[in-house]
N, C-alpha and C positions, 0 to 999 in steps of 0.2 A: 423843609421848605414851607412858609406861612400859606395856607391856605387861600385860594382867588374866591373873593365873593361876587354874586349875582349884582350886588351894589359899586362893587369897584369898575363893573364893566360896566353898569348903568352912568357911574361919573364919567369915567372916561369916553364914552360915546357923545351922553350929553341925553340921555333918553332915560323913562323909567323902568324899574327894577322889571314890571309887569315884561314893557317890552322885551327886556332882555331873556324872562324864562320864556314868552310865544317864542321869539328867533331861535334860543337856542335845544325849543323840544320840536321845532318843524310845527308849528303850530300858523295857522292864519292869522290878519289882522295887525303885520307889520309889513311896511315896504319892502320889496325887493332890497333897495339901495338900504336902507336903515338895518334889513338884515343881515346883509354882507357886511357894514362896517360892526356893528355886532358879534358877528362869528369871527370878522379877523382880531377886534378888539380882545377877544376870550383868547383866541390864539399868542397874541402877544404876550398878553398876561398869564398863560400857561395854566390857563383854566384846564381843568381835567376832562370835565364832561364834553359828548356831541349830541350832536343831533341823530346822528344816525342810528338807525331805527337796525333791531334784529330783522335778519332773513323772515324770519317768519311772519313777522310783523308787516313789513311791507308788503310780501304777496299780500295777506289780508285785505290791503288797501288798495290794493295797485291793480289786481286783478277779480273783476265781477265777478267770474266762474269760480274762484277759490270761496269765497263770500258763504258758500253753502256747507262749504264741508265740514268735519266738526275740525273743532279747532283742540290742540292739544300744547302740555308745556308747563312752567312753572310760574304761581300766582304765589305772592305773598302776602300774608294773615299779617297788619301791623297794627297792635294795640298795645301804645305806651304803657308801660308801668305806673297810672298816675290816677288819681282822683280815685282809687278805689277799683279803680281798672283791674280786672285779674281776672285768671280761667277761672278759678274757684268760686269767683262771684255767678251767685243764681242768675245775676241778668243779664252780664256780659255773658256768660258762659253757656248760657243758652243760644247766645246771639253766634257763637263762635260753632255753636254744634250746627248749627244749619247751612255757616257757608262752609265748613267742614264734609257736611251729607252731599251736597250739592256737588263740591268741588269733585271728592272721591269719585259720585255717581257718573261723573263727564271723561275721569280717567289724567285727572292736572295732578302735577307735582305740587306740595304744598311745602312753603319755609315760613314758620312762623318765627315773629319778629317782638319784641316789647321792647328795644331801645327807643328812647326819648332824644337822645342828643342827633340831629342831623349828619353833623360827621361822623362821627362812629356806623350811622346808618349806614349814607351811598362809600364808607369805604370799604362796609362786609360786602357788597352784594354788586354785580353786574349786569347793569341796565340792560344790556344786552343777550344778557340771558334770562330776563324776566318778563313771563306775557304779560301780566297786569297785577296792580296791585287792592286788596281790600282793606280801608282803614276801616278801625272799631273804635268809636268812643271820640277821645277829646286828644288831637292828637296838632302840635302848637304851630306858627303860621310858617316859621322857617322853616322847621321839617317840611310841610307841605308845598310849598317856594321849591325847596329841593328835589322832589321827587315829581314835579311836575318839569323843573327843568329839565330832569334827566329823562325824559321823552317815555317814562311808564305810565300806561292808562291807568290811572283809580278810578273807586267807587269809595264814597265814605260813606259811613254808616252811623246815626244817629250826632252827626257833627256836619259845619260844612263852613267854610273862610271866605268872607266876602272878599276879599283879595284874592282869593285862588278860585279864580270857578272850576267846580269839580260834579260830576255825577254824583248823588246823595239818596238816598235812601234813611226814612223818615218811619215814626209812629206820626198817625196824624193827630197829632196831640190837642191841636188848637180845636177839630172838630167834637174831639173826643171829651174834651174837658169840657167844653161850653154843653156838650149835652147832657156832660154827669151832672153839671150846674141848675141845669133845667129840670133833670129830673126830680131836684131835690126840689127844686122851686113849688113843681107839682103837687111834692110833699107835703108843703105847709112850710119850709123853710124859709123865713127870711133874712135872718141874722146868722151872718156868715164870715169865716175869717179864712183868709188860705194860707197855707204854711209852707214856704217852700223860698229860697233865695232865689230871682231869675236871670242874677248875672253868672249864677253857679253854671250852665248850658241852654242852650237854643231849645230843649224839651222843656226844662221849667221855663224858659219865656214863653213861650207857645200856651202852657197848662194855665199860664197865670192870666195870658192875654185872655183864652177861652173863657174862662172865670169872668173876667172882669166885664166882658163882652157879654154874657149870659146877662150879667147882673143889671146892665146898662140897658137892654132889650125887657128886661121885666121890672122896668122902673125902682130898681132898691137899690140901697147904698152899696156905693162901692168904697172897700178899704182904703186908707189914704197911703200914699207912698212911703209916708215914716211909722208905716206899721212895723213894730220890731219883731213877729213873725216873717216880715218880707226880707229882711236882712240878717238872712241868721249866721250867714259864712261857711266856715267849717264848724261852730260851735254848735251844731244844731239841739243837743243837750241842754247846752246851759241855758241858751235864746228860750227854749220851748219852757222848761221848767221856770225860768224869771219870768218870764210872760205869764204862763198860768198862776200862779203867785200872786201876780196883781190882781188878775182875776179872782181868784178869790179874797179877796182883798174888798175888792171892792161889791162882790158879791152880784157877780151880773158874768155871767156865760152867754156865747152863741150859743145858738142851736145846732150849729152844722161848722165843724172845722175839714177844709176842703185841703187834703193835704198833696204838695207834687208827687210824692211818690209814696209807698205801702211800710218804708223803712221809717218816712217823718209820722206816716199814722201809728204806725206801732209804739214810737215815743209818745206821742200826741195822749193815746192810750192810757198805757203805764202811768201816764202823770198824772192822767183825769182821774185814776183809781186812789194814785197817792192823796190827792188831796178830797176824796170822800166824791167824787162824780159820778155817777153810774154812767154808762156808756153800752145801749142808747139810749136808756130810760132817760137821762137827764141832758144829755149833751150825744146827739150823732159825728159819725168821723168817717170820711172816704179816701180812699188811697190812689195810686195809679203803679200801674205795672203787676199786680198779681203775684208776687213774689212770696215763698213759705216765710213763717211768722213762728214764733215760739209758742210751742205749745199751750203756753200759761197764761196765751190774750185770742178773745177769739177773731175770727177768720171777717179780716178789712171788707167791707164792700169795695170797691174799686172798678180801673179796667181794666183789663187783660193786654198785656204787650205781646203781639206773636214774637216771640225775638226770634224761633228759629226758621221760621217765615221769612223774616227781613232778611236774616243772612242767605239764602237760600235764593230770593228775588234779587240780591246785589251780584250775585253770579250772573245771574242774568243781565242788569244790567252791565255788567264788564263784557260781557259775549256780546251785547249789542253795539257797544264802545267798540270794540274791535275788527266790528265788521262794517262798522259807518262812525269812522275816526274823527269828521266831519261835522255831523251833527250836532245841535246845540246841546247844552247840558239842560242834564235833566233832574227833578226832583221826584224822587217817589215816595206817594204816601200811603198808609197802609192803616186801614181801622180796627178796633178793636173791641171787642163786646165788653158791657157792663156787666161785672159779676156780685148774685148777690150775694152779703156775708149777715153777719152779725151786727155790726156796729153803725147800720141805717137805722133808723125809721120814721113811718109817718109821725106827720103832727097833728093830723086831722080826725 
């Protein structure tokens, strides 16, 4: 039997898709009257999903005295398989060990999840026997659309869908970046390029915004938007090395290449050596996230991502979620220290 979409009951009503996942997770901000014809419209069309909330879940909500006690059950771990996404990765998998610590420490059942496709998702798993879920990473709108229909609380984690408002948990990127920006300013830096694509996620737009925003507060140029380090896609190899090429080409370096993450500084690196730069004597480079580097480049300045921090505080907030269902959503964001390496230095 073909599958009933969140959009087939949206036409059929006459209402948007939004409305139809509030009506049918029990969510507020649709009519009484708009909801009923919603839930009978799903009904007709042999929508699978309800509204109805596990046992345990509604005490949560339904009674103040329950509110305090601890809460127990099964939360599920979902980070697609995509963009790099994996336990093995230093940054996800860091991110993964803390709502791991967390979860264990509170006594929750854990099922971890890396399917991408929505339907294969909600038809392994029952809403109803799931207390909450924690997204990880970059996880795409429908899936999200679906798991908010089906009436499971999230918390996402370094992502977040302006179409689905969802609880989120952050690096604060934007703060962090505009002060690594400044510190370098203090340096003697002026002449700066930043490396990193910001349509890649919401952390490089944040890092790029901070950048640019630093730049604009200390009266110096800011990069143009058809800088071919700002667009470098998945190629970030080829982008980086044609780019410095010209550079040397035309024989004029920045001083300070501000890179979104410690994986574009260690290319960034590597390249400056291939073509005879010394790094920092002639050209500084900063990173972000603190992530290990091969032994044969030395140690990025950067900042520091708690990543098992953040997973660790989205427990949190999911426990908050569950006990005030009600409440708006909320963003958390979380700072991180600058650490020094090798590849700064003054100019002065």
């Amino acid at each position: 039997m073909k599958k009933v979409t969140m959009e087939q009951i949206a036409r059929q009503v006459g209402v948007s898709k939004f409305a139809v996942s509030q009506a049918l997770s029990g969510k507020p901000g649709v009519a009484e009257e708009t909801r009923s014809r919603i839930v009978e419209a799903a009904e007709q069309l042999g929508y699978r999903k309800t509204i109805k909330m596990s046992r345990k879940k509604a005490e949560l909500q339904e009674s103040p005295d329950k509110r305090s006690e601890a809460i127990t059950g099964t939360v599920i771990i979902l980070m697609p398989n995509v963009r790099f996404q994996s336990r093995e990765s230093s940054y996800w998998g860091r991110i993964i060990d803390g709502v791991l610590a967390e979860l264990t420490a509170r006594d929750f059942g854990v099922m971890m999840v890396t399917e991408s496709s929505s339907e294969r998702l909600m038809n392994s798993i029952n809403p109803d026997g799931v207390l909450g879920l924690i997204g990880i990473g970059y996880i795409a709108g429908t899936l999200l659309g679906e798991i908010r229909a089906s009436g499971i609380p999230a918390v996402l984690i370094d992502h977040e869908d302006e179409d689905v408002p969802t609880d989120t948990v952050f690096m604060n990127n934007y703060d962090c970046m505009r002060q690594l920006t400044k510190r370098a300013v203090r340096m003697g830096h002026a002449d700066m390029r930043f490396v990193g694509d910001a349509s890649y996620s919401r952390s490089f737009h944040d890092r790029l915004l901070g950048f640019r925003i630093a730049l604009e507060e200390e009266s110096l140029p800011i990069p143009p938007n058809d800088d071919p380090l700002l667009r470098i896609g998945d190629d970030v190899h080829g982008i980086i090395e044609a780019e410095l090429s010209r550079m040397k080409a035309r024989k004029r370096w920045p001083s300070l290449f501000v890179c979104a993450n410690d994986s574009h500084a260690q290319l960034v690196v590597r390249a400056l050596r291939e073509h005879g730069v010394r790094v920092p004597e002639d050209v500084s480079v900063t990173g972000f996230d603190h992530t290990p580097g091969p032994a044969d480049l030395p140690c990025i300045s950067t900042i520091e991502v708690p990543n098992e921090l953040m997973g660790k505080r989205a427990v949190d907030v999911l426990m908050d979620r569950l006990r005030n269902p009600e409440r708006p959503c909320e963003k958390l964001l979380i700072n991180g220290p600058f650490i020094p390496g090798d590849t700064l230095r003054s100019m002065s």
